[in-house]
N, CA, C and O of each residue as an XYZ file, in Angstrom:
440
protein
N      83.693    123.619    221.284
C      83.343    123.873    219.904
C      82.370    122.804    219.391
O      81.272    123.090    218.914
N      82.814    121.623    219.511
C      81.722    120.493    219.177
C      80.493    120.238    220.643
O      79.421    119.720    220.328
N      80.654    120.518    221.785
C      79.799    120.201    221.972
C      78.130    120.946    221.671
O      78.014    122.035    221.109
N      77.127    120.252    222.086
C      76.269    120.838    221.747
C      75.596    121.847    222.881
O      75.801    121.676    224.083
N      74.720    122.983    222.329
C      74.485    124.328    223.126
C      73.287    123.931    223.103
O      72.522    123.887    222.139
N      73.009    123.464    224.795
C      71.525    123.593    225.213
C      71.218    124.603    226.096
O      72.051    124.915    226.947
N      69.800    125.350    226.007
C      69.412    126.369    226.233
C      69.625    126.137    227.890
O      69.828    125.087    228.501
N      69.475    127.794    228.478
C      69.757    127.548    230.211
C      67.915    126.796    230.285
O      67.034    126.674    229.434
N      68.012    126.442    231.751
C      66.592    125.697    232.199
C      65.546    126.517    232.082
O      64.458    126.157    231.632
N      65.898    128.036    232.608
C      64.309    129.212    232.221
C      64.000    129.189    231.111
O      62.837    129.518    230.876
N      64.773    128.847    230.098
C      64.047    129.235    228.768
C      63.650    127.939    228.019
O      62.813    127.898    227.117
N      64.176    127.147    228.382
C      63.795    125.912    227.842
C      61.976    125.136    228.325
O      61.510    125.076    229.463
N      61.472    124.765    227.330
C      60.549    124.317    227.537
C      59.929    122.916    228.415
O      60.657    121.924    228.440
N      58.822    122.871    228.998
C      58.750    121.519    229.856
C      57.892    120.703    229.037
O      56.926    121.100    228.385
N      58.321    119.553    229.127
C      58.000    118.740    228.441
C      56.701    118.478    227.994
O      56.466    117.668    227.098
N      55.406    119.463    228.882
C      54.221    118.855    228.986
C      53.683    120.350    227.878
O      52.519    120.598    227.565
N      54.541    120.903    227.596
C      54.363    122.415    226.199
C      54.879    122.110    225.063
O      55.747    121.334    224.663
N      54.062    122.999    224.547
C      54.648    122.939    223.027
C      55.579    124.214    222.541
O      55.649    125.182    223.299
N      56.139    124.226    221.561
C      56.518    125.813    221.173
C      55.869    126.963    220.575
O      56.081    128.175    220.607
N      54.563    125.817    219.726
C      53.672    126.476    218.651
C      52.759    126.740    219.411
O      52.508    125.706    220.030
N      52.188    127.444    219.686
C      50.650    127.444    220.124
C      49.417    126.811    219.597
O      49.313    126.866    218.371
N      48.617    126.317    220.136
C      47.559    125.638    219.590
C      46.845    127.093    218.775
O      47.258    128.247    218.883
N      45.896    126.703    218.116
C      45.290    127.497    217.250
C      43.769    126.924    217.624
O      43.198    125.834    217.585
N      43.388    128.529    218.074
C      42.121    128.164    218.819
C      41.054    128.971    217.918
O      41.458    129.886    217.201
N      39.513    128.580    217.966
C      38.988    129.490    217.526
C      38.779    129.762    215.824
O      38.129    130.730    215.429
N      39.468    128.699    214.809
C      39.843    129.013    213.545
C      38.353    128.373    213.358
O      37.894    127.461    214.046
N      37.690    129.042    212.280
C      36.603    128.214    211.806
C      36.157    128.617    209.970
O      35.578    129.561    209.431
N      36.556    127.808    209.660
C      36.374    127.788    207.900
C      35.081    128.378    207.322
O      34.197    127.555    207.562
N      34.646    129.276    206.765
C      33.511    129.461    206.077
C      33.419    128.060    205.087
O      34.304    127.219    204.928
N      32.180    128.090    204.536
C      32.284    126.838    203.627
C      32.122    127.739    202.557
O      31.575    128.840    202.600
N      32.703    127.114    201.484
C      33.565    127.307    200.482
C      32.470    127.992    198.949
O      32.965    128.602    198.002
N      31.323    127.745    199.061
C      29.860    128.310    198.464
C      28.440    128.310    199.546
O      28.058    127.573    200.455
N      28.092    129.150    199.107
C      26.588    128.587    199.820
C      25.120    128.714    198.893
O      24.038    129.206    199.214
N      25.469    128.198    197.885
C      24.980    127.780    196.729
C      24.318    126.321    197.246
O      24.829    125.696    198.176
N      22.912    125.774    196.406
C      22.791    124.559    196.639
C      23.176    123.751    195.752
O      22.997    124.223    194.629
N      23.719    122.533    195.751
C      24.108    122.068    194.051
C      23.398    120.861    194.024
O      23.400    120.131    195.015
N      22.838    120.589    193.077
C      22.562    118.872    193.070
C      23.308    118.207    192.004
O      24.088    118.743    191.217
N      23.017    117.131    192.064
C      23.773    116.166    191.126
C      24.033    116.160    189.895
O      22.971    116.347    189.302
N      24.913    116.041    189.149
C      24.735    115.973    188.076
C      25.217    114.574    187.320
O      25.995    113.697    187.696
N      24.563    114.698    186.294
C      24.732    112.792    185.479
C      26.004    113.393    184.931
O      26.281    114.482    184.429
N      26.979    111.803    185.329
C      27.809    111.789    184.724
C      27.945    112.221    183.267
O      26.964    112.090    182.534
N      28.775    112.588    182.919
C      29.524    112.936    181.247
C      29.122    111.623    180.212
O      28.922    110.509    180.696
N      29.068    111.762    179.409
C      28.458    110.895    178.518
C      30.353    110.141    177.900
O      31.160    111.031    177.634
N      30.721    109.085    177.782
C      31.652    108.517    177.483
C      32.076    108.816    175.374
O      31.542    108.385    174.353
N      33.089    109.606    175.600
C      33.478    109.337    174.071
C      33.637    108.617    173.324
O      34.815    108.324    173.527
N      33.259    107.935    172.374
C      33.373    107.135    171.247
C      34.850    107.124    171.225
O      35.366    108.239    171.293
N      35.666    106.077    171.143
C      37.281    105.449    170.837
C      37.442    105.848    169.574
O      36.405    105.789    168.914
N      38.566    106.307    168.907
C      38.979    106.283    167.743
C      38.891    105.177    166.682
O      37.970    104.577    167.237
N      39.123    104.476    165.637
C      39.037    103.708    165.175
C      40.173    103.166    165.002
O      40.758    103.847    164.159
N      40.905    102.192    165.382
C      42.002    101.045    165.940
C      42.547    101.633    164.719
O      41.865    101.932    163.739
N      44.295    101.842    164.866
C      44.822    102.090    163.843
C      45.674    100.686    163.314
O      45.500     99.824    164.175
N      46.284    100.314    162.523
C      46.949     99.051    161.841
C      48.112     99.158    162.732
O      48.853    100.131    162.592
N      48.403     98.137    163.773
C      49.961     97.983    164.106
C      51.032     98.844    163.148
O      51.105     99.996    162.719
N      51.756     97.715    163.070
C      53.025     98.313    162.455
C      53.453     97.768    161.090
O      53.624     96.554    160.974
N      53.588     98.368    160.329
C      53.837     97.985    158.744
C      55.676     97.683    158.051
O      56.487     98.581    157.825
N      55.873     96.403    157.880
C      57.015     96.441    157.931
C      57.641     96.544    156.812
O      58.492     95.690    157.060
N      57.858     96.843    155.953
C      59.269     97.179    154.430
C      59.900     95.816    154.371
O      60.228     95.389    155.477
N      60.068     95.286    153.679
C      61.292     94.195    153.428
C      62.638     94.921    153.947
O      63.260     94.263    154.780
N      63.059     95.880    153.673
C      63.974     96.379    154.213
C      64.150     96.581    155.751
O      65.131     96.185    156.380
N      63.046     97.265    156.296
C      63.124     97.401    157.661
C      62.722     95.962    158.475
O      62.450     96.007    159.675
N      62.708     94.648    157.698
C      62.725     93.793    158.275
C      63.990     93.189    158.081
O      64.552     92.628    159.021
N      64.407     93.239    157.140
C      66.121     92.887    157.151
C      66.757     93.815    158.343
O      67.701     93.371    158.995
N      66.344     94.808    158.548
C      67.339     95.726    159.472
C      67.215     95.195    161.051
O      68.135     95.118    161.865
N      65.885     94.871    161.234
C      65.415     94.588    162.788
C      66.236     92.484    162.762
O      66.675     91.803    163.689
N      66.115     92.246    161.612
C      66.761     90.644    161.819
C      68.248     90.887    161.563
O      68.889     89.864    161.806
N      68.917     91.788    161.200
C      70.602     91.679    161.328
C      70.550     93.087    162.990
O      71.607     92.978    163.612
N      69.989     93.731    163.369
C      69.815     93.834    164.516
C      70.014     92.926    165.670
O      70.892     92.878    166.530
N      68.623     92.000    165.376
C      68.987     90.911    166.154
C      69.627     90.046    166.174
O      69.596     89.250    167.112
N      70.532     89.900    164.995
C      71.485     89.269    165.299
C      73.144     89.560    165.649
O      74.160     88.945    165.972
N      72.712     90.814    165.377
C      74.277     91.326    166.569
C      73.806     91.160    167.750
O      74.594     90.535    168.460
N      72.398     91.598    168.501
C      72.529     91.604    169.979
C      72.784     90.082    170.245
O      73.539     89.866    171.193
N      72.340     89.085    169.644
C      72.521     87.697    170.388
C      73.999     87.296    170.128
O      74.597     86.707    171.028
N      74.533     87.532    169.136
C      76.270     87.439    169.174
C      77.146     88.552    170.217
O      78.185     88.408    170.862
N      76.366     89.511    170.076
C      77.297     90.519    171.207
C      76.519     89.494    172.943
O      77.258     89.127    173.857
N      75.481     89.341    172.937
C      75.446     89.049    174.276
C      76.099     87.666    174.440
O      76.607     87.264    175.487
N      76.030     87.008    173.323
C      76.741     85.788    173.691
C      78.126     85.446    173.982
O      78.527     84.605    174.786
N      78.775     86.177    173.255
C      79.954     86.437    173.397
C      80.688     87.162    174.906
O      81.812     87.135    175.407
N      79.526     87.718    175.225
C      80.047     88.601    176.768
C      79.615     87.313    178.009
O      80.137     87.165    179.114
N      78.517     86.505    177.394
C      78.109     85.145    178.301
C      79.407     84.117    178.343
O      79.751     83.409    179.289
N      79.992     84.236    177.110
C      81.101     83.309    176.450
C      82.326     83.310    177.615
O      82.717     82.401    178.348
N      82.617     84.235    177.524
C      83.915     85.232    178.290
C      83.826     85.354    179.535
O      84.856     85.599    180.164
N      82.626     85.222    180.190
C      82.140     85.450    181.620
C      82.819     83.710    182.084
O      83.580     83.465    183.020
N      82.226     82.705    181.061
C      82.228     81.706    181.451
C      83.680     81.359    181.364
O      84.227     81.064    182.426
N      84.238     81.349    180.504
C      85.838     80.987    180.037
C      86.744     82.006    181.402
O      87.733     81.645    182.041
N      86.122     83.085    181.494
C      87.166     83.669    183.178
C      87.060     82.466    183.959
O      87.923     81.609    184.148
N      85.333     82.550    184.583
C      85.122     81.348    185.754
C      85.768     80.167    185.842
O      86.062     79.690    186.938
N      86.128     79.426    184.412
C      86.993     78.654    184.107
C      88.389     78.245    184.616
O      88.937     77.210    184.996
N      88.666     79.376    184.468
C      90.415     79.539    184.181
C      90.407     79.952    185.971
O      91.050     79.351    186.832
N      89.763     80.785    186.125
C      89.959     81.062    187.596
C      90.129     79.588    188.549
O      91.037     79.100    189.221
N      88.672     79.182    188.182
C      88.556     77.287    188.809
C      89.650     76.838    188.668
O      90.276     76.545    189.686
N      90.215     76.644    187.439
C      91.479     75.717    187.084
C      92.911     76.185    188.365
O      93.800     75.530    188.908
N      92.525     77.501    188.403
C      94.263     78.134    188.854
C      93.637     77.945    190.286
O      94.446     77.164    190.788
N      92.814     78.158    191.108
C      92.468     77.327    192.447
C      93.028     76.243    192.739
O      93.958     76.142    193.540
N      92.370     75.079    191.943
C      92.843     74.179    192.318
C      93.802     73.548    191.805
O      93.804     72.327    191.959
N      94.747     74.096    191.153
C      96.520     73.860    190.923
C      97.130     74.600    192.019
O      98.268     74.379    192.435
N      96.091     75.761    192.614
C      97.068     76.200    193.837
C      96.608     75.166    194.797
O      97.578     74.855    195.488
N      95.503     74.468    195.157
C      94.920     73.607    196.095
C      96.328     72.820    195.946
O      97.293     73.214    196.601
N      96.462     71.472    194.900
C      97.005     70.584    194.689
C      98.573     70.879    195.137
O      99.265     69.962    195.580
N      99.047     72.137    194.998
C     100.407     72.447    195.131
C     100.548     72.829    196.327
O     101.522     72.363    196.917
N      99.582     73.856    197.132
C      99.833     73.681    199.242
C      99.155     72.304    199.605
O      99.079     72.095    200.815
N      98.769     71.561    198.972
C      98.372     70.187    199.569
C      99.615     69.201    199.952
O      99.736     68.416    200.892
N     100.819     69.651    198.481
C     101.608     68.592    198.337
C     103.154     69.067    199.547
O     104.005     68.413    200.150
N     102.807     70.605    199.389
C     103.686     71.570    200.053
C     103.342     71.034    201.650
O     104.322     70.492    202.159
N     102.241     71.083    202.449
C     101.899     70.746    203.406
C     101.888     69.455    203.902
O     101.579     69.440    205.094
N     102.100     68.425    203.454
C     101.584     67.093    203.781
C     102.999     66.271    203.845
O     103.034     65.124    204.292
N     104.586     67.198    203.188
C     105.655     66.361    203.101
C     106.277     67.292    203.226
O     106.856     67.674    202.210
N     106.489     68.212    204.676
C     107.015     69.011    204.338
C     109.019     68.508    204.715
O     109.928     69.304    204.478
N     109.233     67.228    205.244
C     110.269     66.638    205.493
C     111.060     65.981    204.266
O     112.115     65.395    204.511
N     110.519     66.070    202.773
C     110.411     65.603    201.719
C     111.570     66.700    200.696
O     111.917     66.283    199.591
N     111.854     67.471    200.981
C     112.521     68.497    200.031
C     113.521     68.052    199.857
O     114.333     68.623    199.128
């Protein structure tokens, strides 16, 4: 069932064939037979006239500065917490260090 079904040897191909046949004989008409000559490039459009950045409201500048100041308290706070894990993790290492150190080194001591 799993193995794989290779063809008997008559029908199978030798290595020095292909399956497809070459394609002999194909020859493309060309595509006009028109003469064309050159033509000058397109003449470049004139740019619009620069519009004014961005216009800000007193309001919509209060909104983008208490914006930014949730993202730097929300990211800081997730920086905060990252660091205070790493912390606590460090700490509980090496209270386990200190405690198989003391466990190992006396163990005739109990």
């Amino acid at each position: 069932m799993l193995t794989p079904k290779i063809p008997p040897p008559d029908t199978a191909p030798t290595p020095g064939t292909s399956l497809v046949p070459p394609l002999t004989g194909l020859v493309h008409p060309p595509a006009c037979t028109c003469d064309h000559t050159p033509i000058a490039p397109a003449p470049v459009p004139a740019a619009p006239p620069a519009r004014p950045a961005g216009q800000f409201t007193p309001g919509s500048l209060l909104v983008a500065a208490a914006g930014g100041t949730a993202m730097v308290l929300v990211v800081g706070t997730v920086l905060v917490s990252m660091l205070l894990a790493t912390a606590i993790t460090a700490a509980s290492v090496a209270i386990c260090a200190v405690v198989l150190r003391s466990l190992l080194n006396r163990p005739n001591n109990r």
